[in-house]
C-alpha positions as CSV (number, residue, x, y, z in Angstrom):
1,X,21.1,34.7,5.2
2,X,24.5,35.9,6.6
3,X,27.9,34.0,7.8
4,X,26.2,35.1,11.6
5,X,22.6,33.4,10.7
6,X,21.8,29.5,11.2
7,X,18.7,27.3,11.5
8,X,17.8,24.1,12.5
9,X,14.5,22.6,10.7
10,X,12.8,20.1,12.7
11,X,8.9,18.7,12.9
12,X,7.1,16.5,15.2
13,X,5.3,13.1,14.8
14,X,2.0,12.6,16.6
15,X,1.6,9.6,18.4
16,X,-1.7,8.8,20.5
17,X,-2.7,5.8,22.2
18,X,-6.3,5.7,21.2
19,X,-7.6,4.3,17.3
20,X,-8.2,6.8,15.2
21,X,-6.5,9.7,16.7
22,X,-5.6,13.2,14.8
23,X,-3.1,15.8,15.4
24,X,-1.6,18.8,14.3
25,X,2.0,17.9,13.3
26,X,4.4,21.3,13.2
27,X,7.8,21.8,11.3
28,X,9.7,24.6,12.8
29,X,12.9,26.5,11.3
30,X,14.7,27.4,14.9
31,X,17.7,30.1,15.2
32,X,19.7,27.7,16.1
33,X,21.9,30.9,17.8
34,X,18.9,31.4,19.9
35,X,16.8,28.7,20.1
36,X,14.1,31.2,19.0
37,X,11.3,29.7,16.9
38,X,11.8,31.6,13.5
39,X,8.5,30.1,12.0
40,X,6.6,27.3,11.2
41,X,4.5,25.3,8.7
42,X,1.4,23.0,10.2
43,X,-0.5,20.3,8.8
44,X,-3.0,17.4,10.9
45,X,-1.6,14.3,10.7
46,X,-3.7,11.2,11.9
47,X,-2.4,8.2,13.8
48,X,-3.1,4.8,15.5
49,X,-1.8,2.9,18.1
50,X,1.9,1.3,16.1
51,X,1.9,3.5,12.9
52,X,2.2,7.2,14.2
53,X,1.4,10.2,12.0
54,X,3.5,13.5,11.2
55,X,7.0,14.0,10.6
56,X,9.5,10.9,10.5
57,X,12.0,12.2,8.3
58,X,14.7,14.5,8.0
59,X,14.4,17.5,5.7
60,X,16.7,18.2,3.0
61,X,17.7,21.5,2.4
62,X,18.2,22.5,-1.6
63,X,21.1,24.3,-3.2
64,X,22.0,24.8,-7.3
65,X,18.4,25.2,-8.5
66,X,16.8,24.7,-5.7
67,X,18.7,27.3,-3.2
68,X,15.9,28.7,-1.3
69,X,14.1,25.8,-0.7
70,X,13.3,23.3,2.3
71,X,12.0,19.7,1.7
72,X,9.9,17.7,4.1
73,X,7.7,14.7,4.1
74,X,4.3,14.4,6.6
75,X,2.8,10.8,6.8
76,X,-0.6,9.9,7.3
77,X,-2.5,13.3,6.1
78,X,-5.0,13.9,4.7
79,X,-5.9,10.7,5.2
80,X,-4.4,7.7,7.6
81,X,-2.4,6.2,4.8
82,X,-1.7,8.9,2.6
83,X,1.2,11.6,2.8
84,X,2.4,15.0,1.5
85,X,5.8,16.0,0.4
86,X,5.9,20.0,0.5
87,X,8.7,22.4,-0.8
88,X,8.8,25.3,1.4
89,X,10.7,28.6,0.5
90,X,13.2,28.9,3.3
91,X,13.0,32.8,3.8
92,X,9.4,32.8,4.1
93,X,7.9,29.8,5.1
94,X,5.4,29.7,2.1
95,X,4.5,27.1,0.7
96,X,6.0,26.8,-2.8
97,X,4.3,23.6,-3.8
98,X,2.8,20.3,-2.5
99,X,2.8,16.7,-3.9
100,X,0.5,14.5,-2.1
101,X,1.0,11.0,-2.2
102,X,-1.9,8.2,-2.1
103,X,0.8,6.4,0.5
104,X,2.6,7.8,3.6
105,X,6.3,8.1,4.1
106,X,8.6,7.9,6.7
107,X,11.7,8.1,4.8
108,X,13.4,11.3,4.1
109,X,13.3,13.2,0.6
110,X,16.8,12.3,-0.7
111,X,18.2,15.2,-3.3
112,X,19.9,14.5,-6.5
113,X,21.4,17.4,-9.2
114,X,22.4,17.6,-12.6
115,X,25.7,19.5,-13.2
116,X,23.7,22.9,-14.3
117,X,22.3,22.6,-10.8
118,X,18.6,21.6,-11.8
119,X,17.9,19.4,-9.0
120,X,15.5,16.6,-8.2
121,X,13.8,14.8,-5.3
122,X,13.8,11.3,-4.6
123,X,11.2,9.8,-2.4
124,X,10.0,6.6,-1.3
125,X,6.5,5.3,0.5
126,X,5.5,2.9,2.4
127,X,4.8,0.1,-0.3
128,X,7.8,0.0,-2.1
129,X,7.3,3.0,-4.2
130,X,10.0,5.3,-5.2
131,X,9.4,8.7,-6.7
132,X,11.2,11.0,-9.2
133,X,9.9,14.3,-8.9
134,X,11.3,17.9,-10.4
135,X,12.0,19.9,-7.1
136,X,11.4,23.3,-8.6
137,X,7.7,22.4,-9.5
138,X,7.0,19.3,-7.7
139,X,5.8,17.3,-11.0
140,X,6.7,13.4,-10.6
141,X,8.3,12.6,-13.4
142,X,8.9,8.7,-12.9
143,X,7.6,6.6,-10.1
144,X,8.5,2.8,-9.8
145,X,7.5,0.2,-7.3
146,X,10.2,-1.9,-6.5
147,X,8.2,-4.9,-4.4
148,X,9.7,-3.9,-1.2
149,X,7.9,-2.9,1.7
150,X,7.8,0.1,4.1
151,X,10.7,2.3,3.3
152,X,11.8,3.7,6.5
153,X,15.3,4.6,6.2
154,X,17.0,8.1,5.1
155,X,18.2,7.3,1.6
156,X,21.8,8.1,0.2
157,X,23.1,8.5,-3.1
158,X,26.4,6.9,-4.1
159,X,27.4,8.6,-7.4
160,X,24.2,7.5,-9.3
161,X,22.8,4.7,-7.2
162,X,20.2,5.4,-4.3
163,X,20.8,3.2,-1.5
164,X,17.6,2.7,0.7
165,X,16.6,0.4,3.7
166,X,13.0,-1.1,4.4
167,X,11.5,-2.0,7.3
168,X,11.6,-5.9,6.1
169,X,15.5,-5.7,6.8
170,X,16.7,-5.1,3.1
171,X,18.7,-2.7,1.1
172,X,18.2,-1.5,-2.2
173,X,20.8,-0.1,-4.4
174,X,19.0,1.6,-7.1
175,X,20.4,3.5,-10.2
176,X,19.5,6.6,-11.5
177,X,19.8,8.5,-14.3
């Protein structure tokens, strides 16, 4: 990628009216000179009427260790309460590796470094959970459930505390290490 290149990264949700609905969910990587779509990564979501299915999150992009990679979440696939979190390579589009969750997401994957760059994916579902996982591989190497319910909001970190909202109108400060 040159100084003249940039790219948006964007997906879709899927939202029906019907019960039991399915979709295919897309996440694009846009020139964002152009508006060109540069390529794109699909996976079928399902939904119901109040909890839609696809993309609700943001995607983080990786540096240090994980330069080259793109992070995104997809709720409600395979099935209607499950999820998938997927590293894709950024050049290509592959995918590199796939974690799939027994709970969907809607909050972003949040990423955290060590100072030799080896970086790390936080990511929280939609009972409370809250994921460690190694973002060159895509092994979980803690999980926690923190009694809190849906996690909707984009996380931060604060030096080492991950700050995260629910959808019961609460925020967590959580440390890491």
């Amino acid at each position: 990628i040159s100084d003249t290149e940039a790219y948006l990264y964007v997906g879709t949700s899927v939202h029906f009216t019907e019960q039991n609905g399915q979709g295919v969910a897309p996440f694009f990587k846009i020139d964002a000179m152009t508006g060109r779509i540069v390529d794109q990564y699909k996976l079928t979501c399902k939904t119901e009427v109040g909890v839609s299915g696809g993309i609700q999150a943001t995607a983080a992009l990786g540096r240090g260790k994980l330069d080259g990679l793109v992070f995104i979440t997809y709720c409600r696939t395979p099935e209607k309460d499950s999820g998938v979190l997927v590293a894709l390579d950024k050049a290509t589009f592959e995918l590199r590796w796939e974690l799939g969750m027994p709970n969907y997401s809607w909050s972003s994957p949040c990423l955290v470094y060590q100072a030799d760059g080896r970086g790390f994916v936080l990511q929280a579902d939609s009972v409370g959970h809250i994921y460690l996982i190694d973002g060159a591989t895509g092994e979980v190497l803690h999980k926690a459930n923190i009694g809190a319910s849906n996690f909707e909001a984009s996380p931060a970190v604060f030096h080492d505390i991950l700050v995260l909202g629910n959808r019961g109108q609460e925020i967590f400060g959580v440390k890491i290490s």
